[in-house]
BAFITI-737269 format. One record per residue (C-alpha): residue number from 1; residue in one letter; x, y, z. Coordinates in steps of 0.1 Angstrom, whole numbers. Example, Ala and Ser with C-alpha at 12.3 -4.5 7.8 and 13.67 -1.06 7.14 Angstrom:
# BAFITI-737269
+-----+---------+-------+-------+-------+
! num ! residuo !     x !     y !     z !
+-----+---------+-------+-------+-------+
!   1 !       A !   123 !   -45 !    78 !
!   2 !       S !   137 !   -11 !    71 !
+-----+---------+-------+-------+-------+
//
This chain:
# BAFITI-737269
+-----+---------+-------+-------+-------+
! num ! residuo !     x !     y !     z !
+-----+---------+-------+-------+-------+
!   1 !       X !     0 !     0 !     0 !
!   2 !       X !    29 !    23 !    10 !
!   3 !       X !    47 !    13 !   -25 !
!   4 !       X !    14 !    28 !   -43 !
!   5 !       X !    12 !    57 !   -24 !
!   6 !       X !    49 !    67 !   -32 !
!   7 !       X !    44 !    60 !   -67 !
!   8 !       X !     9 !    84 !   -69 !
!   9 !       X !    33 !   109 !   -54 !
!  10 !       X !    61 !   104 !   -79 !
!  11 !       X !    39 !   102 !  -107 !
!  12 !       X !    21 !   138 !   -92 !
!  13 !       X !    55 !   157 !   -90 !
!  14 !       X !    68 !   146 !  -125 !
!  15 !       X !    34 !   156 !  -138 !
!  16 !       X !    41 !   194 !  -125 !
!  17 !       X !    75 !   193 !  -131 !
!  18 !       X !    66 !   187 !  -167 !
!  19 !       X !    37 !   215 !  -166 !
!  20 !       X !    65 !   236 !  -153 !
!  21 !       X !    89 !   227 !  -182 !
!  22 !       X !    66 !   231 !  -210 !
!  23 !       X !    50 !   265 !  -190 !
!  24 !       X !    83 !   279 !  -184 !
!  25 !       X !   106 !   265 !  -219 !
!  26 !       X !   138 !   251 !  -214 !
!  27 !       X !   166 !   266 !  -192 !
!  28 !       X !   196 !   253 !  -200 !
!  29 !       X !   213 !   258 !  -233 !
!  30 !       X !   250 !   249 !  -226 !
!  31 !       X !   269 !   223 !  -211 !
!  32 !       X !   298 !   236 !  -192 !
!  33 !       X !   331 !   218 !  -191 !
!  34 !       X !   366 !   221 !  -181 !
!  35 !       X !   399 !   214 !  -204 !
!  36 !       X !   431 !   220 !  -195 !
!  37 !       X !   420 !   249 !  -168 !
!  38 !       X !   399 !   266 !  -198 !
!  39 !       X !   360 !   268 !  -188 !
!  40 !       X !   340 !   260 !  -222 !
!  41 !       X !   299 !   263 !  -231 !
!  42 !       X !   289 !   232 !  -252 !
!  43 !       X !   257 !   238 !  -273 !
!  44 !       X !   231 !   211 !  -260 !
!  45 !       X !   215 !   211 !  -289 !
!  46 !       X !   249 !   202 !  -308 !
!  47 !       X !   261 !   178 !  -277 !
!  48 !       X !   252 !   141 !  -278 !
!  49 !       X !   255 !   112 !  -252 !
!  50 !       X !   280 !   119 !  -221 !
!  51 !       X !   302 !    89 !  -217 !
!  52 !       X !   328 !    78 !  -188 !
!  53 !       X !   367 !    83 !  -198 !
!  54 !       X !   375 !    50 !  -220 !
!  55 !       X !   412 !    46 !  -227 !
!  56 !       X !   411 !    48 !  -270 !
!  57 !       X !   432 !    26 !  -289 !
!  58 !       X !   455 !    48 !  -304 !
!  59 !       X !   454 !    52 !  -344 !
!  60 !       X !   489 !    56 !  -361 !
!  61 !       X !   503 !    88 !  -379 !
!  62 !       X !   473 !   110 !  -362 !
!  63 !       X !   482 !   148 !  -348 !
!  64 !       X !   484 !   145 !  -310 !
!  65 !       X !   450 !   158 !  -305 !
!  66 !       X !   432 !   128 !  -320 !
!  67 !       X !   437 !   106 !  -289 !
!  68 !       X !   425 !    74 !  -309 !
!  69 !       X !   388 !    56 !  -319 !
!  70 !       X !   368 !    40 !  -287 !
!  71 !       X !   340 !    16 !  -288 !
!  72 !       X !   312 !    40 !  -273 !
!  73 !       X !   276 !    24 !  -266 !
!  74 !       X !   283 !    -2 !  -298 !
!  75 !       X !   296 !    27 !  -319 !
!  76 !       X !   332 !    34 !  -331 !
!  77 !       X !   338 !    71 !  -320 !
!  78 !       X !   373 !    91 !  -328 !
!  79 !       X !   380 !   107 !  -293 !
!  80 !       X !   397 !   143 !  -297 !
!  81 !       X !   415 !   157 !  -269 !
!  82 !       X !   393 !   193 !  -269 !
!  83 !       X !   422 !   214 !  -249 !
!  84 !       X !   449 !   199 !  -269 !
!  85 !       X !   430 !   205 !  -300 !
!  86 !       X !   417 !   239 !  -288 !
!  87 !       X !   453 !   249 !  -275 !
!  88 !       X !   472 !   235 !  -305 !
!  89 !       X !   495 !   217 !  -279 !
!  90 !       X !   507 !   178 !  -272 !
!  91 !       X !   477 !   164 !  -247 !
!  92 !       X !   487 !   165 !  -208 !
!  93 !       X !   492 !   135 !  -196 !
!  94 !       X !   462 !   126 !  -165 !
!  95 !       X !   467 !   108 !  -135 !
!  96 !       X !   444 !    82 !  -124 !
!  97 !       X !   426 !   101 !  -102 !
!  98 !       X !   420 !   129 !  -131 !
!  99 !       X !   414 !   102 !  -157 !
! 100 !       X !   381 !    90 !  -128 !
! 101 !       X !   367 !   126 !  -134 !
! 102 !       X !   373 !   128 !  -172 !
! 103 !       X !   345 !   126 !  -196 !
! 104 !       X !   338 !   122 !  -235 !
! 105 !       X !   313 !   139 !  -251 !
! 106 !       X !   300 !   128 !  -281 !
! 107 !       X !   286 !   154 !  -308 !
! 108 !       X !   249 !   153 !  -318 !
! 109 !       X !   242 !   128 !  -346 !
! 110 !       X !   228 !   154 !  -365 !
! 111 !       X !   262 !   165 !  -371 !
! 112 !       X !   276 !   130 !  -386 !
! 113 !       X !   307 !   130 !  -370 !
! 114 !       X !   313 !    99 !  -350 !
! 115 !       X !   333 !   121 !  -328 !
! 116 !       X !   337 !   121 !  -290 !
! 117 !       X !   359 !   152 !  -267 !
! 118 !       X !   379 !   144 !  -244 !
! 119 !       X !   371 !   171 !  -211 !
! 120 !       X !   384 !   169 !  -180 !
! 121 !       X !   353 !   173 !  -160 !
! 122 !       X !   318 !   184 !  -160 !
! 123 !       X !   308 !   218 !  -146 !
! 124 !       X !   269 !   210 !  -153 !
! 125 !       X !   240 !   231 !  -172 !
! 126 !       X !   240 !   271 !  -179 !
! 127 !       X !   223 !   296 !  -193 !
! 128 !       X !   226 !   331 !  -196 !
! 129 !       X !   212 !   338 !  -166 !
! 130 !       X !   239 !   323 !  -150 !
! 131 !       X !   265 !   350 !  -164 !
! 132 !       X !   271 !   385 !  -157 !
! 133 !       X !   285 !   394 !  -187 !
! 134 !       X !   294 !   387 !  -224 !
! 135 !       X !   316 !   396 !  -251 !
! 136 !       X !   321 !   384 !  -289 !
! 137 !       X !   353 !   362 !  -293 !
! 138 !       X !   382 !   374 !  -292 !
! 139 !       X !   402 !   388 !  -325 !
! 140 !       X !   417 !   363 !  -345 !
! 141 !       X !   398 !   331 !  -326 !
! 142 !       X !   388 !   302 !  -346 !
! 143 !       X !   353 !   303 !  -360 !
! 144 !       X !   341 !   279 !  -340 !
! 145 !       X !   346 !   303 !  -310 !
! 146 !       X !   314 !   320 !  -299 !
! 147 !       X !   306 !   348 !  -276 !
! 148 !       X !   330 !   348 !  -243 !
! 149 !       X !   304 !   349 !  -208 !
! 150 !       X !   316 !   361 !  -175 !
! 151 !       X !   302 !   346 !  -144 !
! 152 !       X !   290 !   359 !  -114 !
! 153 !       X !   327 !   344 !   -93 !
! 154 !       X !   350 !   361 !  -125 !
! 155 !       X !   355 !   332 !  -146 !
! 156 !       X !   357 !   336 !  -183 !
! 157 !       X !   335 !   310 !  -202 !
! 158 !       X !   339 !   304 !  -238 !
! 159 !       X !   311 !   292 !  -263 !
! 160 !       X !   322 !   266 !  -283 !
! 161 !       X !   304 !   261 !  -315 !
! 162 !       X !   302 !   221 !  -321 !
! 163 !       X !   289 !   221 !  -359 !
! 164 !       X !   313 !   247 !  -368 !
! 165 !       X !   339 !   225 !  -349 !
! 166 !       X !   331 !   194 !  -369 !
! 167 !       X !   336 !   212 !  -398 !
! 168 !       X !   372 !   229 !  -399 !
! 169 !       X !   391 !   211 !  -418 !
! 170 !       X !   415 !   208 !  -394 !
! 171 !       X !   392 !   191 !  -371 !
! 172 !       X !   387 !   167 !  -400 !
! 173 !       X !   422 !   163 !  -408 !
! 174 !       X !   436 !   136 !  -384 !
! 175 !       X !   464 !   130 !  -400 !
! 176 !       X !   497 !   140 !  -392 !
+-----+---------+-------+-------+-------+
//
């Protein structure tokens, strides 16, 4: 009797939470990561499936950045090293301990690139709302940078734009 009373409940606080949602439109529209001590805003609507750190098997004559292909929920992703790639520098090598906190981050299907990146932790959901200011990228960025955001504790947060990402050619180019 309990178990059906807790279940009514359940079922009565998704129902408003879902009235909410749809009354109030969604939130978030970034997901915030870290790289290499850089703070970066991942477009959820170009960000697919969140998967723990898998060690890739590496893939010969590749630039640094291209870490190697993993076998990601059945699929064969190429995992990119995002600050590496970003930075234009040879990856950092993780300890254990910061390899239990990484994360790979596929990109949307939509954008058919069987691609994952490489982060090294999660910093959860934002929106604009969470910032305090903004500014357009900075002169002579790539053009996958979008605007920069400040938040409320100083920190600079930069947009990256995913499909714009997944179609430099230099992003494509994994060969060294």
């Amino acid at each position: 009797m309990a178990n059906r009373e807790a279940l009514r409940e359940l079922q009565s606080r998704l129902a408003s939470r879902l009235q909410a949602a749809r009354s109030e439109g969604v939130q978030a529209g970034w997901l915030a990561v870290e790289a290499a001590g850089r703070k970066y805003l991942l477009p959820l609507s170009q960000a697919g499936e969140i998967f723990p750190f898998t060690v890739p098997q590496s893939v010969p004559y590749t630039h640094d950045w291209f870490l190697g292909v993993a076998n990601l929920r059945g699929g064969l992703y190429g995992v990119v090293d995002l600050a590496s790639f970003v930075a234009g520098q040879p990856p950092a090598q993780r300890s254990d301990a910061a390899r239990a906190e990484a994360r790979l981050i596929a990109l949307n299907a939509l954008l058919e690139v069987n691609c994952a990146l490489l982060v090294d932790r999660l910093a959860g959901l934002r929106n604009t709302d969470a910032f305090t200011a903004s500014s357009a990228a900075p002169a002579g960025a790539p053009d996958y940078f979008g605007s920069g955001y400040t938040d409320a504790s100083g920190a600079h947060w930069q947009e990256l734009n995913l499909q714009a990402l997944s179609q430099q050619p230099q992003f494509l180019s994994i060969s060294a």
